[in-house]
NUMIDO-114569 format. One line per 8 residues: number of its first residue (from 1); their letters; for each residue x, y, z of C-alpha. Coordinates in Angstrom, 3 decimals. Each point is the difference from the previous one (the first is absolute). Layout:
BEGIN
NUM	a	X,Y,Z | ...
REM end
This chain:
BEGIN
1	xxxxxxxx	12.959,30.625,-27.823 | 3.518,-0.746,-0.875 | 3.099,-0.911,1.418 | 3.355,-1.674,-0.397 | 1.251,-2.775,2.780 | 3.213,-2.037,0.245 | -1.739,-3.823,0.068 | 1.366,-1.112,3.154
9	xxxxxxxx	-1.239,3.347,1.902 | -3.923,-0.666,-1.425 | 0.070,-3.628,0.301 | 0.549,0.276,4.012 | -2.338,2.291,0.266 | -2.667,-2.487,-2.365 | 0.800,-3.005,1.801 | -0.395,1.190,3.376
17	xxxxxxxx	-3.273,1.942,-0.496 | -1.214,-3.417,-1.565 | -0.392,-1.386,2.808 | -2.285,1.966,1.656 | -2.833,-0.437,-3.105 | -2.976,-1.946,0.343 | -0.054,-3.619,-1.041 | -3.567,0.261,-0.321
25	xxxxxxxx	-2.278,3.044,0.353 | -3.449,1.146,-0.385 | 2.076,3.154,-1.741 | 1.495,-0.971,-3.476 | 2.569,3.362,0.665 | 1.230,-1.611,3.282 | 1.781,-2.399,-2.310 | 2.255,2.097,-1.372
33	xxxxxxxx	2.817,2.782,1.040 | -0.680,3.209,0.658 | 2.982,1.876,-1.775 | -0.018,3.887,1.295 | 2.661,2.678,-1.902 | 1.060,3.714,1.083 | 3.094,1.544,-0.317 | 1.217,-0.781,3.452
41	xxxxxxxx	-1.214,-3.628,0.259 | -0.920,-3.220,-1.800 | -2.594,-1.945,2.233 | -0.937,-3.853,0.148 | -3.338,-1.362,1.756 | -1.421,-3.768,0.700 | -2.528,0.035,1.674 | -2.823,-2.428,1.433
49	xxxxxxxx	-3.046,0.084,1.906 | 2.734,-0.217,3.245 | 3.114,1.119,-1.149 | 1.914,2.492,-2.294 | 3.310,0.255,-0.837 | 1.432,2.975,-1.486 | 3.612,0.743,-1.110 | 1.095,3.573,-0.319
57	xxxxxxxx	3.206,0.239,-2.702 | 1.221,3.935,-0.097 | 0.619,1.592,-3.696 | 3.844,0.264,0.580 | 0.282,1.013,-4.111 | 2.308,-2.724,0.128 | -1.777,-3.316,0.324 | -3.288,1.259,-0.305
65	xxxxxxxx	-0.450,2.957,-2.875 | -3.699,1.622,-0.206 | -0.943,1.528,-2.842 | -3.850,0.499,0.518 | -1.835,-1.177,3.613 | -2.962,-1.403,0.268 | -1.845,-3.695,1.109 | -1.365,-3.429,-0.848
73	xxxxxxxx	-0.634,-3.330,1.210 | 2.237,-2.437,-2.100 | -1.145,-3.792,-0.209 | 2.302,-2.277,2.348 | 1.512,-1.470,-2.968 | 1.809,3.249,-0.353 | 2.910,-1.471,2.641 | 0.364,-2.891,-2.011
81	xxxxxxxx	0.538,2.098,-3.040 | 2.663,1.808,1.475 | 1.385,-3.154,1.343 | 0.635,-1.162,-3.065 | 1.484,3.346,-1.649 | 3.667,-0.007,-0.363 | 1.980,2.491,2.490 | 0.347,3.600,-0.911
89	xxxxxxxx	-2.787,2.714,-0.169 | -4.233,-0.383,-0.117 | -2.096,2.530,-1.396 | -3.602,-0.137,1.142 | -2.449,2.150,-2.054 | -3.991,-0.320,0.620 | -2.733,1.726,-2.127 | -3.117,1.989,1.019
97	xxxxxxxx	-1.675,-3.796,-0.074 | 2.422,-1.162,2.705 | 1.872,-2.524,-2.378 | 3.468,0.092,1.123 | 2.649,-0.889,-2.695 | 3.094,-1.218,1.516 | 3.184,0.264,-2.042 | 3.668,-1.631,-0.107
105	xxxxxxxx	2.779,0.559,-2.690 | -2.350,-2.296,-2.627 | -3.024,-1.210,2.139 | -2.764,1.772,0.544 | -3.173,-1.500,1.784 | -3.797,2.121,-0.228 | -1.779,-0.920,2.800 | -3.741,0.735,1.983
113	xxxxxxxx	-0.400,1.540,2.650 | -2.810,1.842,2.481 | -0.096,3.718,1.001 | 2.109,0.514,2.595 | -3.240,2.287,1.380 | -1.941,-2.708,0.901 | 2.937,-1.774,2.604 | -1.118,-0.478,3.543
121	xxxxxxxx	1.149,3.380,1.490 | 2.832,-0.718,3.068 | 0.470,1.654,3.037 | 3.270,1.985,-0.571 | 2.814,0.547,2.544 | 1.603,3.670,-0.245 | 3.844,-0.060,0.606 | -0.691,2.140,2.928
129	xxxxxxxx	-1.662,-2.386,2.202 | 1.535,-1.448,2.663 | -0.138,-4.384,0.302 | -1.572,-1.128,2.664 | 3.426,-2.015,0.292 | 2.454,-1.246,-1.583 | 1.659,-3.611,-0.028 | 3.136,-1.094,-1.290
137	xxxxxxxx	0.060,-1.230,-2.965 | 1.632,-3.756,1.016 | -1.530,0.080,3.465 | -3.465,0.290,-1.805 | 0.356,-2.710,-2.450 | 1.448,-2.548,3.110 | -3.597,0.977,1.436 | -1.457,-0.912,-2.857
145	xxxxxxxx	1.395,-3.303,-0.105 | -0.211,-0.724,3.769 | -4.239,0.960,-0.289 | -1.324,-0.700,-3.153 | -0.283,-3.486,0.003 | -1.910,-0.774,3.389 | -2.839,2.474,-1.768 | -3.319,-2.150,-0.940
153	xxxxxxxx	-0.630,-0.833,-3.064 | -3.747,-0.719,0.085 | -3.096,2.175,-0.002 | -1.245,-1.192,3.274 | 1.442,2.824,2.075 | 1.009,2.771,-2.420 | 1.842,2.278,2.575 | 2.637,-3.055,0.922
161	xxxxxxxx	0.957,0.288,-4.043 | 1.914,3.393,1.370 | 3.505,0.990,1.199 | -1.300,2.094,2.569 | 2.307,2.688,0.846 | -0.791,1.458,3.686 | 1.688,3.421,0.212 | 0.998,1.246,3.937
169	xxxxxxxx	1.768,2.539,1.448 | 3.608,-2.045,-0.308 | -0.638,-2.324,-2.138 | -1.914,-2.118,-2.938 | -1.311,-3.537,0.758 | -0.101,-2.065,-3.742 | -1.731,-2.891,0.748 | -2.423,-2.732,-2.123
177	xxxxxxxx	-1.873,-2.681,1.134 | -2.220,-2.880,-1.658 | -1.076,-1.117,3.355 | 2.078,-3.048,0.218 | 3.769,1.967,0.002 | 1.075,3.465,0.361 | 2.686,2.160,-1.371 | 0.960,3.163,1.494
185	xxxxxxxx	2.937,2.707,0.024 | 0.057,2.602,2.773 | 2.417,3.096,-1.817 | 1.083,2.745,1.999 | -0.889,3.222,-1.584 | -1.559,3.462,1.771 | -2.861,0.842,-1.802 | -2.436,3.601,0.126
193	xxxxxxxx	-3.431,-2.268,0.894 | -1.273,-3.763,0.770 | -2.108,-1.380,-2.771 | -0.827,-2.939,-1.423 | -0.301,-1.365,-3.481 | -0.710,-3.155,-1.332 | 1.709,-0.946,-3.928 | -0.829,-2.949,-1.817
201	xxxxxxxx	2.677,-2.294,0.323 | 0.497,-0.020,-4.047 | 0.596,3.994,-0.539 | 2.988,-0.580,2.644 | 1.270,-3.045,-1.977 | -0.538,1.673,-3.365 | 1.790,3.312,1.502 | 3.372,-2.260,0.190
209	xxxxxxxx	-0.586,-0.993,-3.756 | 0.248,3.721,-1.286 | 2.166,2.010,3.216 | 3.409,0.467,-0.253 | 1.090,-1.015,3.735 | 3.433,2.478,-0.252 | -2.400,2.932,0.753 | -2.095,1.214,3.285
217	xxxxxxxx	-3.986,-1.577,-0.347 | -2.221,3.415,0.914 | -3.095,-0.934,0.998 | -3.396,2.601,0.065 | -3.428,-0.825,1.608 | -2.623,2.920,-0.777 | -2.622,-1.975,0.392 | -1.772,-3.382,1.116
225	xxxxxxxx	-0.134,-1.669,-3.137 | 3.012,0.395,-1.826 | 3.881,0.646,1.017 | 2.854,1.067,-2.666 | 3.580,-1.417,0.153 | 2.182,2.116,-2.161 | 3.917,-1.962,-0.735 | 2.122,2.026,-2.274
233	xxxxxxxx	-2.044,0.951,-3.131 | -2.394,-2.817,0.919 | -3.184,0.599,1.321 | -2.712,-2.888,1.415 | -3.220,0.765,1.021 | -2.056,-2.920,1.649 | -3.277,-0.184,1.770 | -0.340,-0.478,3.784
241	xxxxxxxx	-2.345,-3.030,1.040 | -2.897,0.687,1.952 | -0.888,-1.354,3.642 | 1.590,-0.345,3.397 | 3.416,-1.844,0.359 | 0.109,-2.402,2.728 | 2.049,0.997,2.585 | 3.078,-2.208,-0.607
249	xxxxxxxx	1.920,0.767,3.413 | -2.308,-2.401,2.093 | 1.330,-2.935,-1.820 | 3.720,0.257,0.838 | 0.969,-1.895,2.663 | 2.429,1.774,2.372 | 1.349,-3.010,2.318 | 1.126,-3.327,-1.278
257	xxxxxxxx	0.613,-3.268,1.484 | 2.302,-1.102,-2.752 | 2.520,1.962,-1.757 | 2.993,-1.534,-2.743 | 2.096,1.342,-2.661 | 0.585,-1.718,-3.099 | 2.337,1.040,-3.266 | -2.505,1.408,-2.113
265	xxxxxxxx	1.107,-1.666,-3.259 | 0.250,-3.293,1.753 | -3.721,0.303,1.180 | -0.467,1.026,-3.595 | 1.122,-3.115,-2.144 | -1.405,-2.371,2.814 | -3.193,1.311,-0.416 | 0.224,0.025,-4.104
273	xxxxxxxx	1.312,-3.174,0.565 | -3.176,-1.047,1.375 | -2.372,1.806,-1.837 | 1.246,-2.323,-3.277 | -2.964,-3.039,1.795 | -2.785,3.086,-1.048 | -2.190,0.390,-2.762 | 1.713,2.365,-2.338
281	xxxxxxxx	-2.783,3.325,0.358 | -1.963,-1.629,3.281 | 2.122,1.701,2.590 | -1.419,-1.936,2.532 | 2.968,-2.120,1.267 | 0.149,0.442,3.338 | 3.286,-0.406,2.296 | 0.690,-1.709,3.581
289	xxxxxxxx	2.674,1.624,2.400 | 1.630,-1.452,2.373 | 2.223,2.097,2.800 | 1.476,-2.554,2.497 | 3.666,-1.018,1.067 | 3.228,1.082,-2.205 | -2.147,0.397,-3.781 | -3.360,0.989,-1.948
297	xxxxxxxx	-1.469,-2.546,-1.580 | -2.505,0.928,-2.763 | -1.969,-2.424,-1.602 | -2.598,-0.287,-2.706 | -2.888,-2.761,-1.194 | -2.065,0.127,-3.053 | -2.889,-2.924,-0.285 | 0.883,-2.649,-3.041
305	xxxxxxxx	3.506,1.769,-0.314 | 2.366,-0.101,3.090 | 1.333,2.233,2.456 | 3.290,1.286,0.591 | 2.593,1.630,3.321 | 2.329,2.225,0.450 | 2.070,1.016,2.925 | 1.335,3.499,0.523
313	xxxxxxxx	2.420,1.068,3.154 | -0.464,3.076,1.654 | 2.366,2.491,0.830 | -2.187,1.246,3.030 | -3.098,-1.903,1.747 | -1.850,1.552,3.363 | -3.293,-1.380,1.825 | -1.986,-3.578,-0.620
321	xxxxxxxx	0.056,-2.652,-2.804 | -2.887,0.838,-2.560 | -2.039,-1.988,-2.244 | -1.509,2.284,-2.480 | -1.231,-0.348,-3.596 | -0.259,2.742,-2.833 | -0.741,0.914,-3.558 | 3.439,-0.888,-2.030
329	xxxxxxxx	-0.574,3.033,-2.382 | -1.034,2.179,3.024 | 3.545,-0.540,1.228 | 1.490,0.014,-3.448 | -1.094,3.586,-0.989 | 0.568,1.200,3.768 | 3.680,-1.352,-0.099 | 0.452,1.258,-4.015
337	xxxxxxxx	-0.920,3.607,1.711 | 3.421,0.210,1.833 | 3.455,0.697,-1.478 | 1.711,-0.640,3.672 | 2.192,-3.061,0.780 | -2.582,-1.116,2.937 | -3.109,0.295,0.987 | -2.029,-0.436,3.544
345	xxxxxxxx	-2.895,-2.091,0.360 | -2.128,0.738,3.168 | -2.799,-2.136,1.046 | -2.643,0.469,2.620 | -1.093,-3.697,-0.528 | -1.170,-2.768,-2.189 | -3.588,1.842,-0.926 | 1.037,3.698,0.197
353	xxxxxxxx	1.730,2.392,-2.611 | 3.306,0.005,-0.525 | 2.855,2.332,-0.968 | 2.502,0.070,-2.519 | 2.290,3.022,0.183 | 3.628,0.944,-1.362 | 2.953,-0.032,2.687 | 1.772,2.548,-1.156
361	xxxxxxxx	-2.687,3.311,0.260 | 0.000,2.889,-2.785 | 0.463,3.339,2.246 | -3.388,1.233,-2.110 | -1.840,-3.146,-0.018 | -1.347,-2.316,2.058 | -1.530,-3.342,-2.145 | -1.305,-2.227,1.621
369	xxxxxxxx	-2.132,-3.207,-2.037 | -2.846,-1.829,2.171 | -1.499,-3.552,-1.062 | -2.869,-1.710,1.278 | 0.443,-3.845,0.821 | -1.937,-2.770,-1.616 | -1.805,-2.384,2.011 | 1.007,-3.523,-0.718
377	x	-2.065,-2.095,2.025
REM end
């Protein structure tokens, strides 16, 4: 194998199929890059026992020059060879023992590698095939960030560590739940057949690290343990969890006794403000509301170090004066979630869910954040 690459064209391609390889592995080859050459295509993989990320770079004659196709896994210090190369044109050459010599006007590095035979095979996705659907790019990554976070991040119920994506006839419902607050994104979106599919919240956090949110997210399901999400020349594969997703829909409370609107980045600082009486790391600060007369009044007590108030106006209040008390960073990384100037907060009462949700509505989503209260007493 040998080729010719302009630095900045391989290093993307390196640094982003990086991510996808094992940190540790009962494989020694999964710690490496797969590095695939023909004449129409030069071809990246990372992958894990969950996920794989491949990057596809076409042989424009240009950029990328091949002189003799062929394959190897490269050891991950390969990207931070090339990071370090001046800018201008690479020249990878591996032997017949798959050591890869990687050259640069005077450098040249030899380095291992493994046989590029002996690479977890990947399922493949011909350029015929339809997606199952496709999201825009932006509208996908605001999903990300308005789900990932309420995902669990223990063991104790594997299935709530998804994004679970629930496919019907007009729409996809995003959604993630630890049990104790829910995130969830109705988008509007006619699709060919309901499914449902379950990915861990991590692969749809890592997706946002490598996808380039200009272009269209395609998504294909073939099966029910893995789904592909092709962006550009960037290709993830991830596992699919297994078990039964609770059905999320019960929990949302459809009539409310108490209903206000608040300026979003006011709510914000007041409850940062707050949060400073916490443990740095514990999390566990927890937050008293108070809805009566002309203001809000939050307030905040830590044993052995103080507490601390703040009072918010309105600029719209409906139905009874509520005492209710909640998880600071609950409310923190609900709030954080929306970009709109205010935000609705709908209670049922002082022990039930409650709703956070955006005033101003996407006309393709619908977000809506839920947060259980904390007993006090």
């Amino acid at each position: 194998m040998k080729f010719t690459v302009k630095k900045s064209v391989i290093l993307e391609g390196l640094e982003k199929a990086s991510k996808g390889v094992a940190k540790t592995s009962t494989l020694p080859i999964l710690s490496g890059i797969l590095l695939k050459v023909t004449e129409e295509e030069v071809v990246f993989t990372g992958s894990s026992s969950d996920t794989s990320i491949k990057v596809v770079l076409p042989v424009d004659n240009e950029d990328i020059v091949v002189e003799q196709p062929g394959a190897t896994v490269l050891q991950r210090k390969a990207v931070d060879i090339v990071k370090k190369l001046k800018d201008g044109d690479v020249v990878f050459e591996t032997d017949k023992k798959d050591f890869t010599t990687i050259t640069s006007n005077s450098v040249v590095f030899d380095i291992a590698g493994f046989t590029a035979e002996e690479f977890p095979k990947l399922p493949e996705i011909s350029k015929d095939i339809q997606p199952s659907f496709t999201l825009n790019g932006k509208e996908f990554q605001d999903i990300v960030r308005k789900t990932s976070f309420c995902a669990s991040t223990t063991d104790t119920r594997p299935i709530l560590q998804a994004v679970f994506f629930d496919i019907k006839e007009d729409c996809i419902d995003f959604c993630a739940t630890d049990s104790h607050r829910l995130g969830k994104v109705t988008y509007s979106v006619k699709n060919s057949e309901e499914s449902k599919y379950p990915v861990p919240s991590k692969s749809v956090i890592d997706m946002t690290k490598v996808f380039d949110f200009e272009l269209d997210v395609e998504v294909f399901v073939q099966s029910n343990t893995q789904a592909v999400f092709r962006n550009g020349n960037t290709i993830f594969l991830s596992r699919l969890l297994e078990g039964n997703y609770p059905d999320v829909s019960r929990l949302i409370p459809n009539d409310f006794k108490t209903e206000i609107a608040l300026n979003r980045k006011e709510f914000e600082q007041s409850l940062e403000q707050l949060a400073v009486l916490s443990d740095e790391g514990k999390n566990k600060s927890v937050v008293k509301m108070e809805i009566e007369g002309l203001m809000v009044s939050l307030e905040s007590s830590e044993p052995q170090k103080g507490k601390g108030k703040v009072e918010l106006a309105y600029s719209h209040f409906e139905g009874e004066p509520l005492t209710i008390s909640f998880s600071s960073k609950y409310a923190l990384d609900a709030v954080k979630s929306f970009s709109t100037e205010e935000i609705n907060l709908r209670f049922q009462g002082d022990m039930r869910p409650f709703l956070v949700t955006p005033v101003e509505s996407n006309e393709n989503m619908d977000c809506i954040q839920l947060i259980l209260p904390v007993r006090t007493t």
